[in-house]
C-alpha positions as CSV (number, residue, x, y, z in Angstrom):
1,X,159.1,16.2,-127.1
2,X,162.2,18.1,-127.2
3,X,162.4,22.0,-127.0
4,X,166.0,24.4,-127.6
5,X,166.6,28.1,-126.2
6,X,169.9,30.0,-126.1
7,X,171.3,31.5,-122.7
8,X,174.8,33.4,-122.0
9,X,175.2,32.6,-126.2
10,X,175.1,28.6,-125.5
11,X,172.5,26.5,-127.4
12,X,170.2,24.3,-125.0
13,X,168.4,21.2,-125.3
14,X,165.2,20.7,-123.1
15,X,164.1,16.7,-123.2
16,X,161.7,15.0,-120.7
17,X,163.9,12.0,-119.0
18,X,162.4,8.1,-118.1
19,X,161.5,9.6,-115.1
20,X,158.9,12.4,-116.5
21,X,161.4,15.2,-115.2
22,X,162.2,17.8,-117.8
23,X,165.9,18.5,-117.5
24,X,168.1,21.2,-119.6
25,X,171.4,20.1,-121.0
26,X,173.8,22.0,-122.6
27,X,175.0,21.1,-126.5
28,X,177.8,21.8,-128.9
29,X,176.0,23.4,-131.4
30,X,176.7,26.7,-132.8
31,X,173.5,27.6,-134.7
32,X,169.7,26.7,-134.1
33,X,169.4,24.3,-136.9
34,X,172.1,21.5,-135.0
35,X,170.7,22.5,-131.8
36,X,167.3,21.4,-133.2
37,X,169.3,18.1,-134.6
38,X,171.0,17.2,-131.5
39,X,167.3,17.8,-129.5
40,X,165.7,14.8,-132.0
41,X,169.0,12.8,-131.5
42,X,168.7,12.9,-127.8
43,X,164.6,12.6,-127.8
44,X,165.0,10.1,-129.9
45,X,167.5,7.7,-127.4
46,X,164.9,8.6,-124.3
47,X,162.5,7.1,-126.0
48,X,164.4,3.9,-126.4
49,X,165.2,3.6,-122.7
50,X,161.6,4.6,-122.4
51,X,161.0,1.3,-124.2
52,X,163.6,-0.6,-122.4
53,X,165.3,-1.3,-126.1
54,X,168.4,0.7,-125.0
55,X,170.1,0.9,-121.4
56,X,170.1,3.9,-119.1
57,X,173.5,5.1,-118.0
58,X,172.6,4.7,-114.6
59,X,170.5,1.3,-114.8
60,X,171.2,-1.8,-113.3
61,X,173.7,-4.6,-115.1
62,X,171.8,-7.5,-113.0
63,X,169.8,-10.0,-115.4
64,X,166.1,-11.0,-114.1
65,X,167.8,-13.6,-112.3
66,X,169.7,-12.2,-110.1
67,X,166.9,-9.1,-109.3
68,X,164.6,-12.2,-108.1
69,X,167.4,-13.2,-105.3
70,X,168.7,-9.4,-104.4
71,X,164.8,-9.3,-103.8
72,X,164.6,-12.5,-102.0
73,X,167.7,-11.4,-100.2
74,X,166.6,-7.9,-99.1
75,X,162.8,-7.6,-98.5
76,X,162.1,-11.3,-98.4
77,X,164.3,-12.6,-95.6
78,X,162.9,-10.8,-93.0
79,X,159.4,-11.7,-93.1
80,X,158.3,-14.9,-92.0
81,X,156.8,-16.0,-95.6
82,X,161.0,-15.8,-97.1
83,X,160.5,-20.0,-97.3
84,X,157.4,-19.7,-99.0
85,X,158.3,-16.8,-101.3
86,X,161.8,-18.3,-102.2
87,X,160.3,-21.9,-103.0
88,X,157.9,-20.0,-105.3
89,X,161.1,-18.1,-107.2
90,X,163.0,-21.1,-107.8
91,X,159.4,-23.2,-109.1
92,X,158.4,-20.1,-111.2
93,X,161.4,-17.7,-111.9
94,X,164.7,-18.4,-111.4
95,X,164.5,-21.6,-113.9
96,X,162.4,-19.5,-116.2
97,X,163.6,-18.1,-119.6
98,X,163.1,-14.4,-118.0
99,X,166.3,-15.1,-115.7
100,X,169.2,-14.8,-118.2
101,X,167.8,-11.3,-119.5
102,X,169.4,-8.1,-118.0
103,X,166.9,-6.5,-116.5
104,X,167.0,-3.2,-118.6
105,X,165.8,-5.7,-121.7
106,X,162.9,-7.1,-119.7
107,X,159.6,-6.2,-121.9
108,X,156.3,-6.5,-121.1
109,X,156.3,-8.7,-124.5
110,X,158.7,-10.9,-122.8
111,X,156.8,-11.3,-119.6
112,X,153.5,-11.4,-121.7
113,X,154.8,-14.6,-123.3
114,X,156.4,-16.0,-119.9
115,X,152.8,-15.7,-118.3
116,X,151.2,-17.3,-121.4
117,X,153.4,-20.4,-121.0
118,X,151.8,-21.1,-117.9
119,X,148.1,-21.4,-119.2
120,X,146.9,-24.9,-118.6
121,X,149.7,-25.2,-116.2
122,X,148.4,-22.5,-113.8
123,X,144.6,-21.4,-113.2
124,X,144.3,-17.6,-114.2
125,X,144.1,-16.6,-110.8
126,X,147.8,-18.2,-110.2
127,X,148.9,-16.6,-113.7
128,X,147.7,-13.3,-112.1
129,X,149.4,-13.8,-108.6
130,X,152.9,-14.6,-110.9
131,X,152.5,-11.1,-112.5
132,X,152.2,-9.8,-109.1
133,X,154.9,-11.3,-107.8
134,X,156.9,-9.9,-110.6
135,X,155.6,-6.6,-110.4
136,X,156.7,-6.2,-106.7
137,X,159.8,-7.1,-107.2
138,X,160.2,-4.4,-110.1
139,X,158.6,-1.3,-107.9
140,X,161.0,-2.6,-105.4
141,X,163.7,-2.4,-107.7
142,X,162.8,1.1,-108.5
143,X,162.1,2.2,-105.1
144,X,165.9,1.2,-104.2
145,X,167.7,2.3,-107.4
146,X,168.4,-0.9,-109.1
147,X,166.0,0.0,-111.5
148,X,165.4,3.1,-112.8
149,X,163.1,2.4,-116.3
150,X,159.5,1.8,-116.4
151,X,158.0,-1.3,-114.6
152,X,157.2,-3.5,-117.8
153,X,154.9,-5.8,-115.8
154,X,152.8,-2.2,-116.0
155,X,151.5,-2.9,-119.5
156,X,150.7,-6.9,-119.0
157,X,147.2,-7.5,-119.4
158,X,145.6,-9.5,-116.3
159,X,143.7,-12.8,-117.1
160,X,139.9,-12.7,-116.5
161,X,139.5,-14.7,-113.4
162,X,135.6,-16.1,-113.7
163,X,133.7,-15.4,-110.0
164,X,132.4,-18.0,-108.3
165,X,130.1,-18.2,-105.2
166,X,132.5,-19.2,-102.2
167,X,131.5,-22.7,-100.8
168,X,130.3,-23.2,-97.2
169,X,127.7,-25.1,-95.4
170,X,124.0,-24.3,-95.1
171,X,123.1,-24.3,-91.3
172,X,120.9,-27.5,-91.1
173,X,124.4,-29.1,-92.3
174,X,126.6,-27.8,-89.5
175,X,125.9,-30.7,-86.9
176,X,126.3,-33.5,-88.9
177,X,130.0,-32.2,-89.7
178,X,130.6,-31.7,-86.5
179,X,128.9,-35.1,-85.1
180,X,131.3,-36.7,-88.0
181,X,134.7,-35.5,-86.3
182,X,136.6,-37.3,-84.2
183,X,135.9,-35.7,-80.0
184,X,139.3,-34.4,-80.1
185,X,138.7,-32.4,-83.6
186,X,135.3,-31.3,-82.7
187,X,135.7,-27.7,-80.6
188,X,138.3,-26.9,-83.0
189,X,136.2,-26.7,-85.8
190,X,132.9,-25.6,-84.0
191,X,135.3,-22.4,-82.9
192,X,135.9,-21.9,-86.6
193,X,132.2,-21.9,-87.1
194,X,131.0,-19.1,-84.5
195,X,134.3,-16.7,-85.0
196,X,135.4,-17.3,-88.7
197,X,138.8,-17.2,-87.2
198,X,141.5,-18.8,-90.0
199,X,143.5,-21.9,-88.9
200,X,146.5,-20.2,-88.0
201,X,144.6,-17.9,-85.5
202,X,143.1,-20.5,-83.8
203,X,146.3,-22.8,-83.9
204,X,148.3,-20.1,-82.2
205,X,145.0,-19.0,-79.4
206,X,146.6,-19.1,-76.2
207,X,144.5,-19.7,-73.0
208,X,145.5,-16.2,-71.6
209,X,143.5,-14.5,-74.6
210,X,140.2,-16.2,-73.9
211,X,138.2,-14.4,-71.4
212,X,135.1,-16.3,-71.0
213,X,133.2,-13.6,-68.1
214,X,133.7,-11.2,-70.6
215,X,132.4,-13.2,-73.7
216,X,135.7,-11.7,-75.5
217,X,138.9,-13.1,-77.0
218,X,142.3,-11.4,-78.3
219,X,143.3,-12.1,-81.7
220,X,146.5,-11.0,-82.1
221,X,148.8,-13.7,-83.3
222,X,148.9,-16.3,-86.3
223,X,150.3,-19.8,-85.6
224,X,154.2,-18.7,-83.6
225,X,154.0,-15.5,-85.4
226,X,153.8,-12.0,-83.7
227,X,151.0,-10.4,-86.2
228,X,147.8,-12.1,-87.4
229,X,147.8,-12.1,-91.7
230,X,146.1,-8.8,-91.8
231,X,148.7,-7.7,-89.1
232,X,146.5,-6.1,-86.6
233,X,144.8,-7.1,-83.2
234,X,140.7,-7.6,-83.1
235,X,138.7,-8.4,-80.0
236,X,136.6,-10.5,-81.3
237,X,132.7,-11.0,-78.9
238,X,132.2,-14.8,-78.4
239,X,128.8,-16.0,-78.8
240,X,127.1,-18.1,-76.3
241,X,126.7,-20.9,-78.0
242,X,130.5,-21.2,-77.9
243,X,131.1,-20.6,-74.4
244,X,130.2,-24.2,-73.1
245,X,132.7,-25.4,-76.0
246,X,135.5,-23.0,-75.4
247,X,135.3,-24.1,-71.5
248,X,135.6,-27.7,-71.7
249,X,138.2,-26.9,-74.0
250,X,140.5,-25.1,-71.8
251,X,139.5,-27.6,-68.9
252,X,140.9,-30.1,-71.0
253,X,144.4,-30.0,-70.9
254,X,147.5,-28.4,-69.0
255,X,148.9,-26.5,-72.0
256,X,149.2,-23.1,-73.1
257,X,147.6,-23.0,-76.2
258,X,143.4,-24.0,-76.1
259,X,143.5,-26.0,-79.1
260,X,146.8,-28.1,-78.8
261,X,148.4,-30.7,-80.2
262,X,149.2,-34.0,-78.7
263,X,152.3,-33.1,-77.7
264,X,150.5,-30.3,-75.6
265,X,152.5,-27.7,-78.2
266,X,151.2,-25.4,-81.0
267,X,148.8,-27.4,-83.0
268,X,150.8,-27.1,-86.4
269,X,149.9,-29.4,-89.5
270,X,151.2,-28.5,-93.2
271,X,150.1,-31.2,-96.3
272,X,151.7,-30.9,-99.0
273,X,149.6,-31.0,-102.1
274,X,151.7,-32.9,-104.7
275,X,152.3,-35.8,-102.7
276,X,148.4,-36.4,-102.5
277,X,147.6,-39.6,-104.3
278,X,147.0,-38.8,-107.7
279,X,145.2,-42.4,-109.2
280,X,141.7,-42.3,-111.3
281,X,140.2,-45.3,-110.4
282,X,136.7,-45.9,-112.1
283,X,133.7,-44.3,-110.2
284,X,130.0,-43.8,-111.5
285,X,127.6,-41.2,-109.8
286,X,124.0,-42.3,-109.0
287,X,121.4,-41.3,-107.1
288,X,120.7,-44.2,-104.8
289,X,122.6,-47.1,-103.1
290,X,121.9,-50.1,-105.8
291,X,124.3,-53.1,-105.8
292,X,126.6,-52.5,-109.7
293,X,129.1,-53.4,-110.9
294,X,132.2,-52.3,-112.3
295,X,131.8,-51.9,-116.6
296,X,135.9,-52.6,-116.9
297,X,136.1,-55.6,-114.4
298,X,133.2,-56.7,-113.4
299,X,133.7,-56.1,-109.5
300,X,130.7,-55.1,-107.1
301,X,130.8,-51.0,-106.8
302,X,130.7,-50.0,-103.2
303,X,128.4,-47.3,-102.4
304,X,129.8,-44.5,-100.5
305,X,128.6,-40.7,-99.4
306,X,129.5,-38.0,-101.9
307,X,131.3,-35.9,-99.3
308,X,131.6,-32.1,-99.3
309,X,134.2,-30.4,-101.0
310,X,135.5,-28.1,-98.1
311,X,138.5,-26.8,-96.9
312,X,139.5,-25.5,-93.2
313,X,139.4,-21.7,-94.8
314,X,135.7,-22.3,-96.0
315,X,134.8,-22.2,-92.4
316,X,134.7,-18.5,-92.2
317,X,132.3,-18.1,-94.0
318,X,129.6,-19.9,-91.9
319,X,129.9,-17.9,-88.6
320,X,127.0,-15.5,-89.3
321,X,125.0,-18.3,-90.8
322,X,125.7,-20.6,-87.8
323,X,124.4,-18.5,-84.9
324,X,121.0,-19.8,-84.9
325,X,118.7,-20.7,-82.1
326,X,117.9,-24.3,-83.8
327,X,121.5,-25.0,-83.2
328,X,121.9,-24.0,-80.0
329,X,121.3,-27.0,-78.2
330,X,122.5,-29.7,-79.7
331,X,126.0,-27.9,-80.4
332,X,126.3,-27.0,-76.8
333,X,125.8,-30.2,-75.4
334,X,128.3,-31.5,-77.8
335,X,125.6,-34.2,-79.2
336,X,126.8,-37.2,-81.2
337,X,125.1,-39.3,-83.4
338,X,126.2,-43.1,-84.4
339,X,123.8,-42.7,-87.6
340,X,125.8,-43.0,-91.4
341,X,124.7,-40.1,-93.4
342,X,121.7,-40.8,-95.7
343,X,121.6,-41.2,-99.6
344,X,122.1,-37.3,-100.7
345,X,123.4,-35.9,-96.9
346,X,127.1,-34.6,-96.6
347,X,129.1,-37.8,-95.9
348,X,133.3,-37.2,-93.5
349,X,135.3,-39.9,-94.4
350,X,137.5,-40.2,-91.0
């Protein structure tokens, strides 16, 4: 809403801007009623910045494109995800049909139907992580003043993203994972199980932050990086059931770090998803071990253990559960068995 008033015999128009201030600007007119038109002119432009259908005077001439790489370029670089986050912008934005727009014509319609594009192609929880990512990049925009409209991304619905129960192993399960890895594997994950440290935490544990007197360890680092994910340092207590583990583990070798790899370096590991074999051989689900065959071919199915569907992250969740005194033994004596898992147990393929 627009407002007039006269001072010093000059006509004035009072409009609220994009930016929510209310700023006073002198006019032309020479009587009230074409001060009163030149206030619903003006109030009438705002609003169409407001709705990103006409340009500001000040806003950027940079299409979406080109915001995604000055972003890349300026708050990316420096941090130590600028690979991750710049293979992400070429996969998702940079290709996309948002790039070519200026960046003052960028509508939440147009990002609405960018996101939608994406269903069966992304789970919702990606979809939502997208309109994250492209919400950043416009408050970043605006904090800097490349951008100086409304973030767009603001009035993007988010996709329900259904809740599920995180997966992790009950504790009569916990020894035959760990009496299914190889000897070299074994502390590594049994650490994961008592602290509910993440991958890189442990990968990047040096010697120096173990303090086995003191049942303590230093957190403080992530893989070769400086900061852990959350960017802080914990003393984490160390439970005795781990301590036998943790000390044949630094006994073991001359390096550095307490979980190594074989060159005696950071252990450091990265699989990359898509190149995962991707066949769909025939397979049938029963609930015993009976000789069938195959209904294309006619082959004899081989029986195998269902195993778990786990990843390395779903470790955390079982230090609490872990810590119990049935366990105790057997983990600290690092006991192995020779025994295949039973019809309905959790079966490792090595």
């Amino acid at each position: 809403m627009a407002s007039i008033f006269k001072k010093h015999g000059k006509w004035y128009v009072k409009v609220k801007q994009v930016d929510g201030r209310w700023v006073p600007q002198p006019t032309t007119a020479s009587t009230k009623s074409e001060a009163k038109g030149l206030a619903l002119e003006l109030e009438r432009k705002i609003e169409r910045q407001r709705l990103g259908l006409e340009a500001l005077p000040t806003d950027c001439t940079l299409t979406f494109g080109q915001l995604v790489q000055w972003w890349l370029d300026t708050y990316s670089k420096p941090t130590s995800s600028h690979s991750r986050n710049e293979s992400y912008a070429r996969r998702h934005l940079l290709n996309s049909s948002l790039a070519a727009l200026l960046v003052p014509r960028v509508a939440a319609s147009d990002i609405e139907t960018f996101l939608q594009s994406k269903v069966g192609v992304l789970s919702a929880k990606s979809i939502n992580n997208l309109r994250g990512y492209i919400q950043s990049i416009f408050n970043c925009a605006k904090r800097a003043g490349q951008f100086n409209g409304p973030n767009p991304v603001n009035d993007v619905r988010k996709r329900k993203v259904p809740k599920r129960k995180p997966r992790f192993l009950e504790a009569h399960e916990a020894m035959s994972v760990l009496d299914a890895l190889a000897p070299r594997w074994r502390p590594l994950f049994a650490a994961a199980l008592f602290t509910g440290l993440r991958k890189g935490e442990l990968a990047g544990l040096r010697k120096s932050d173990i303090r086995l007197s003191a049942r303590q360890m230093m957190i403080s680092r992530s893989y070769d990086r400086d900061t852990t994910k959350g960017g802080h340092e914990d003393a984490l207590p160390i439970a005795d059931q781990l301590v036998p583990i943790l000390d044949r583990a630094l006994s073991a070798n001359n390096s550095d770090y307490v979980f190594p790899g074989p060159d005696r370096q950071m252990l450091d590991e990265h699989i990359c998803r898509r190149c995962k074999h991707a066949g769909r051989p025939h397979m049938e689900k029963h609930d015993d071990a009976e000789l069938r065959r195959c209904n294309a071919c006619g082959m004899k199915l081989w029986p195998r253990a269902i195993p778990r569907h786990l990843r390395f992250h779903d470790l955390r969740h079982h230090a609490d559960v872990l810590i119990m005194p049935t366990l105790t033994p057997r983990i600290a004596a690092g006991a192995e068995t020779t025994q295949p898992p039973r019809a309905g147990e959790v079966g490792i393929i090595r």
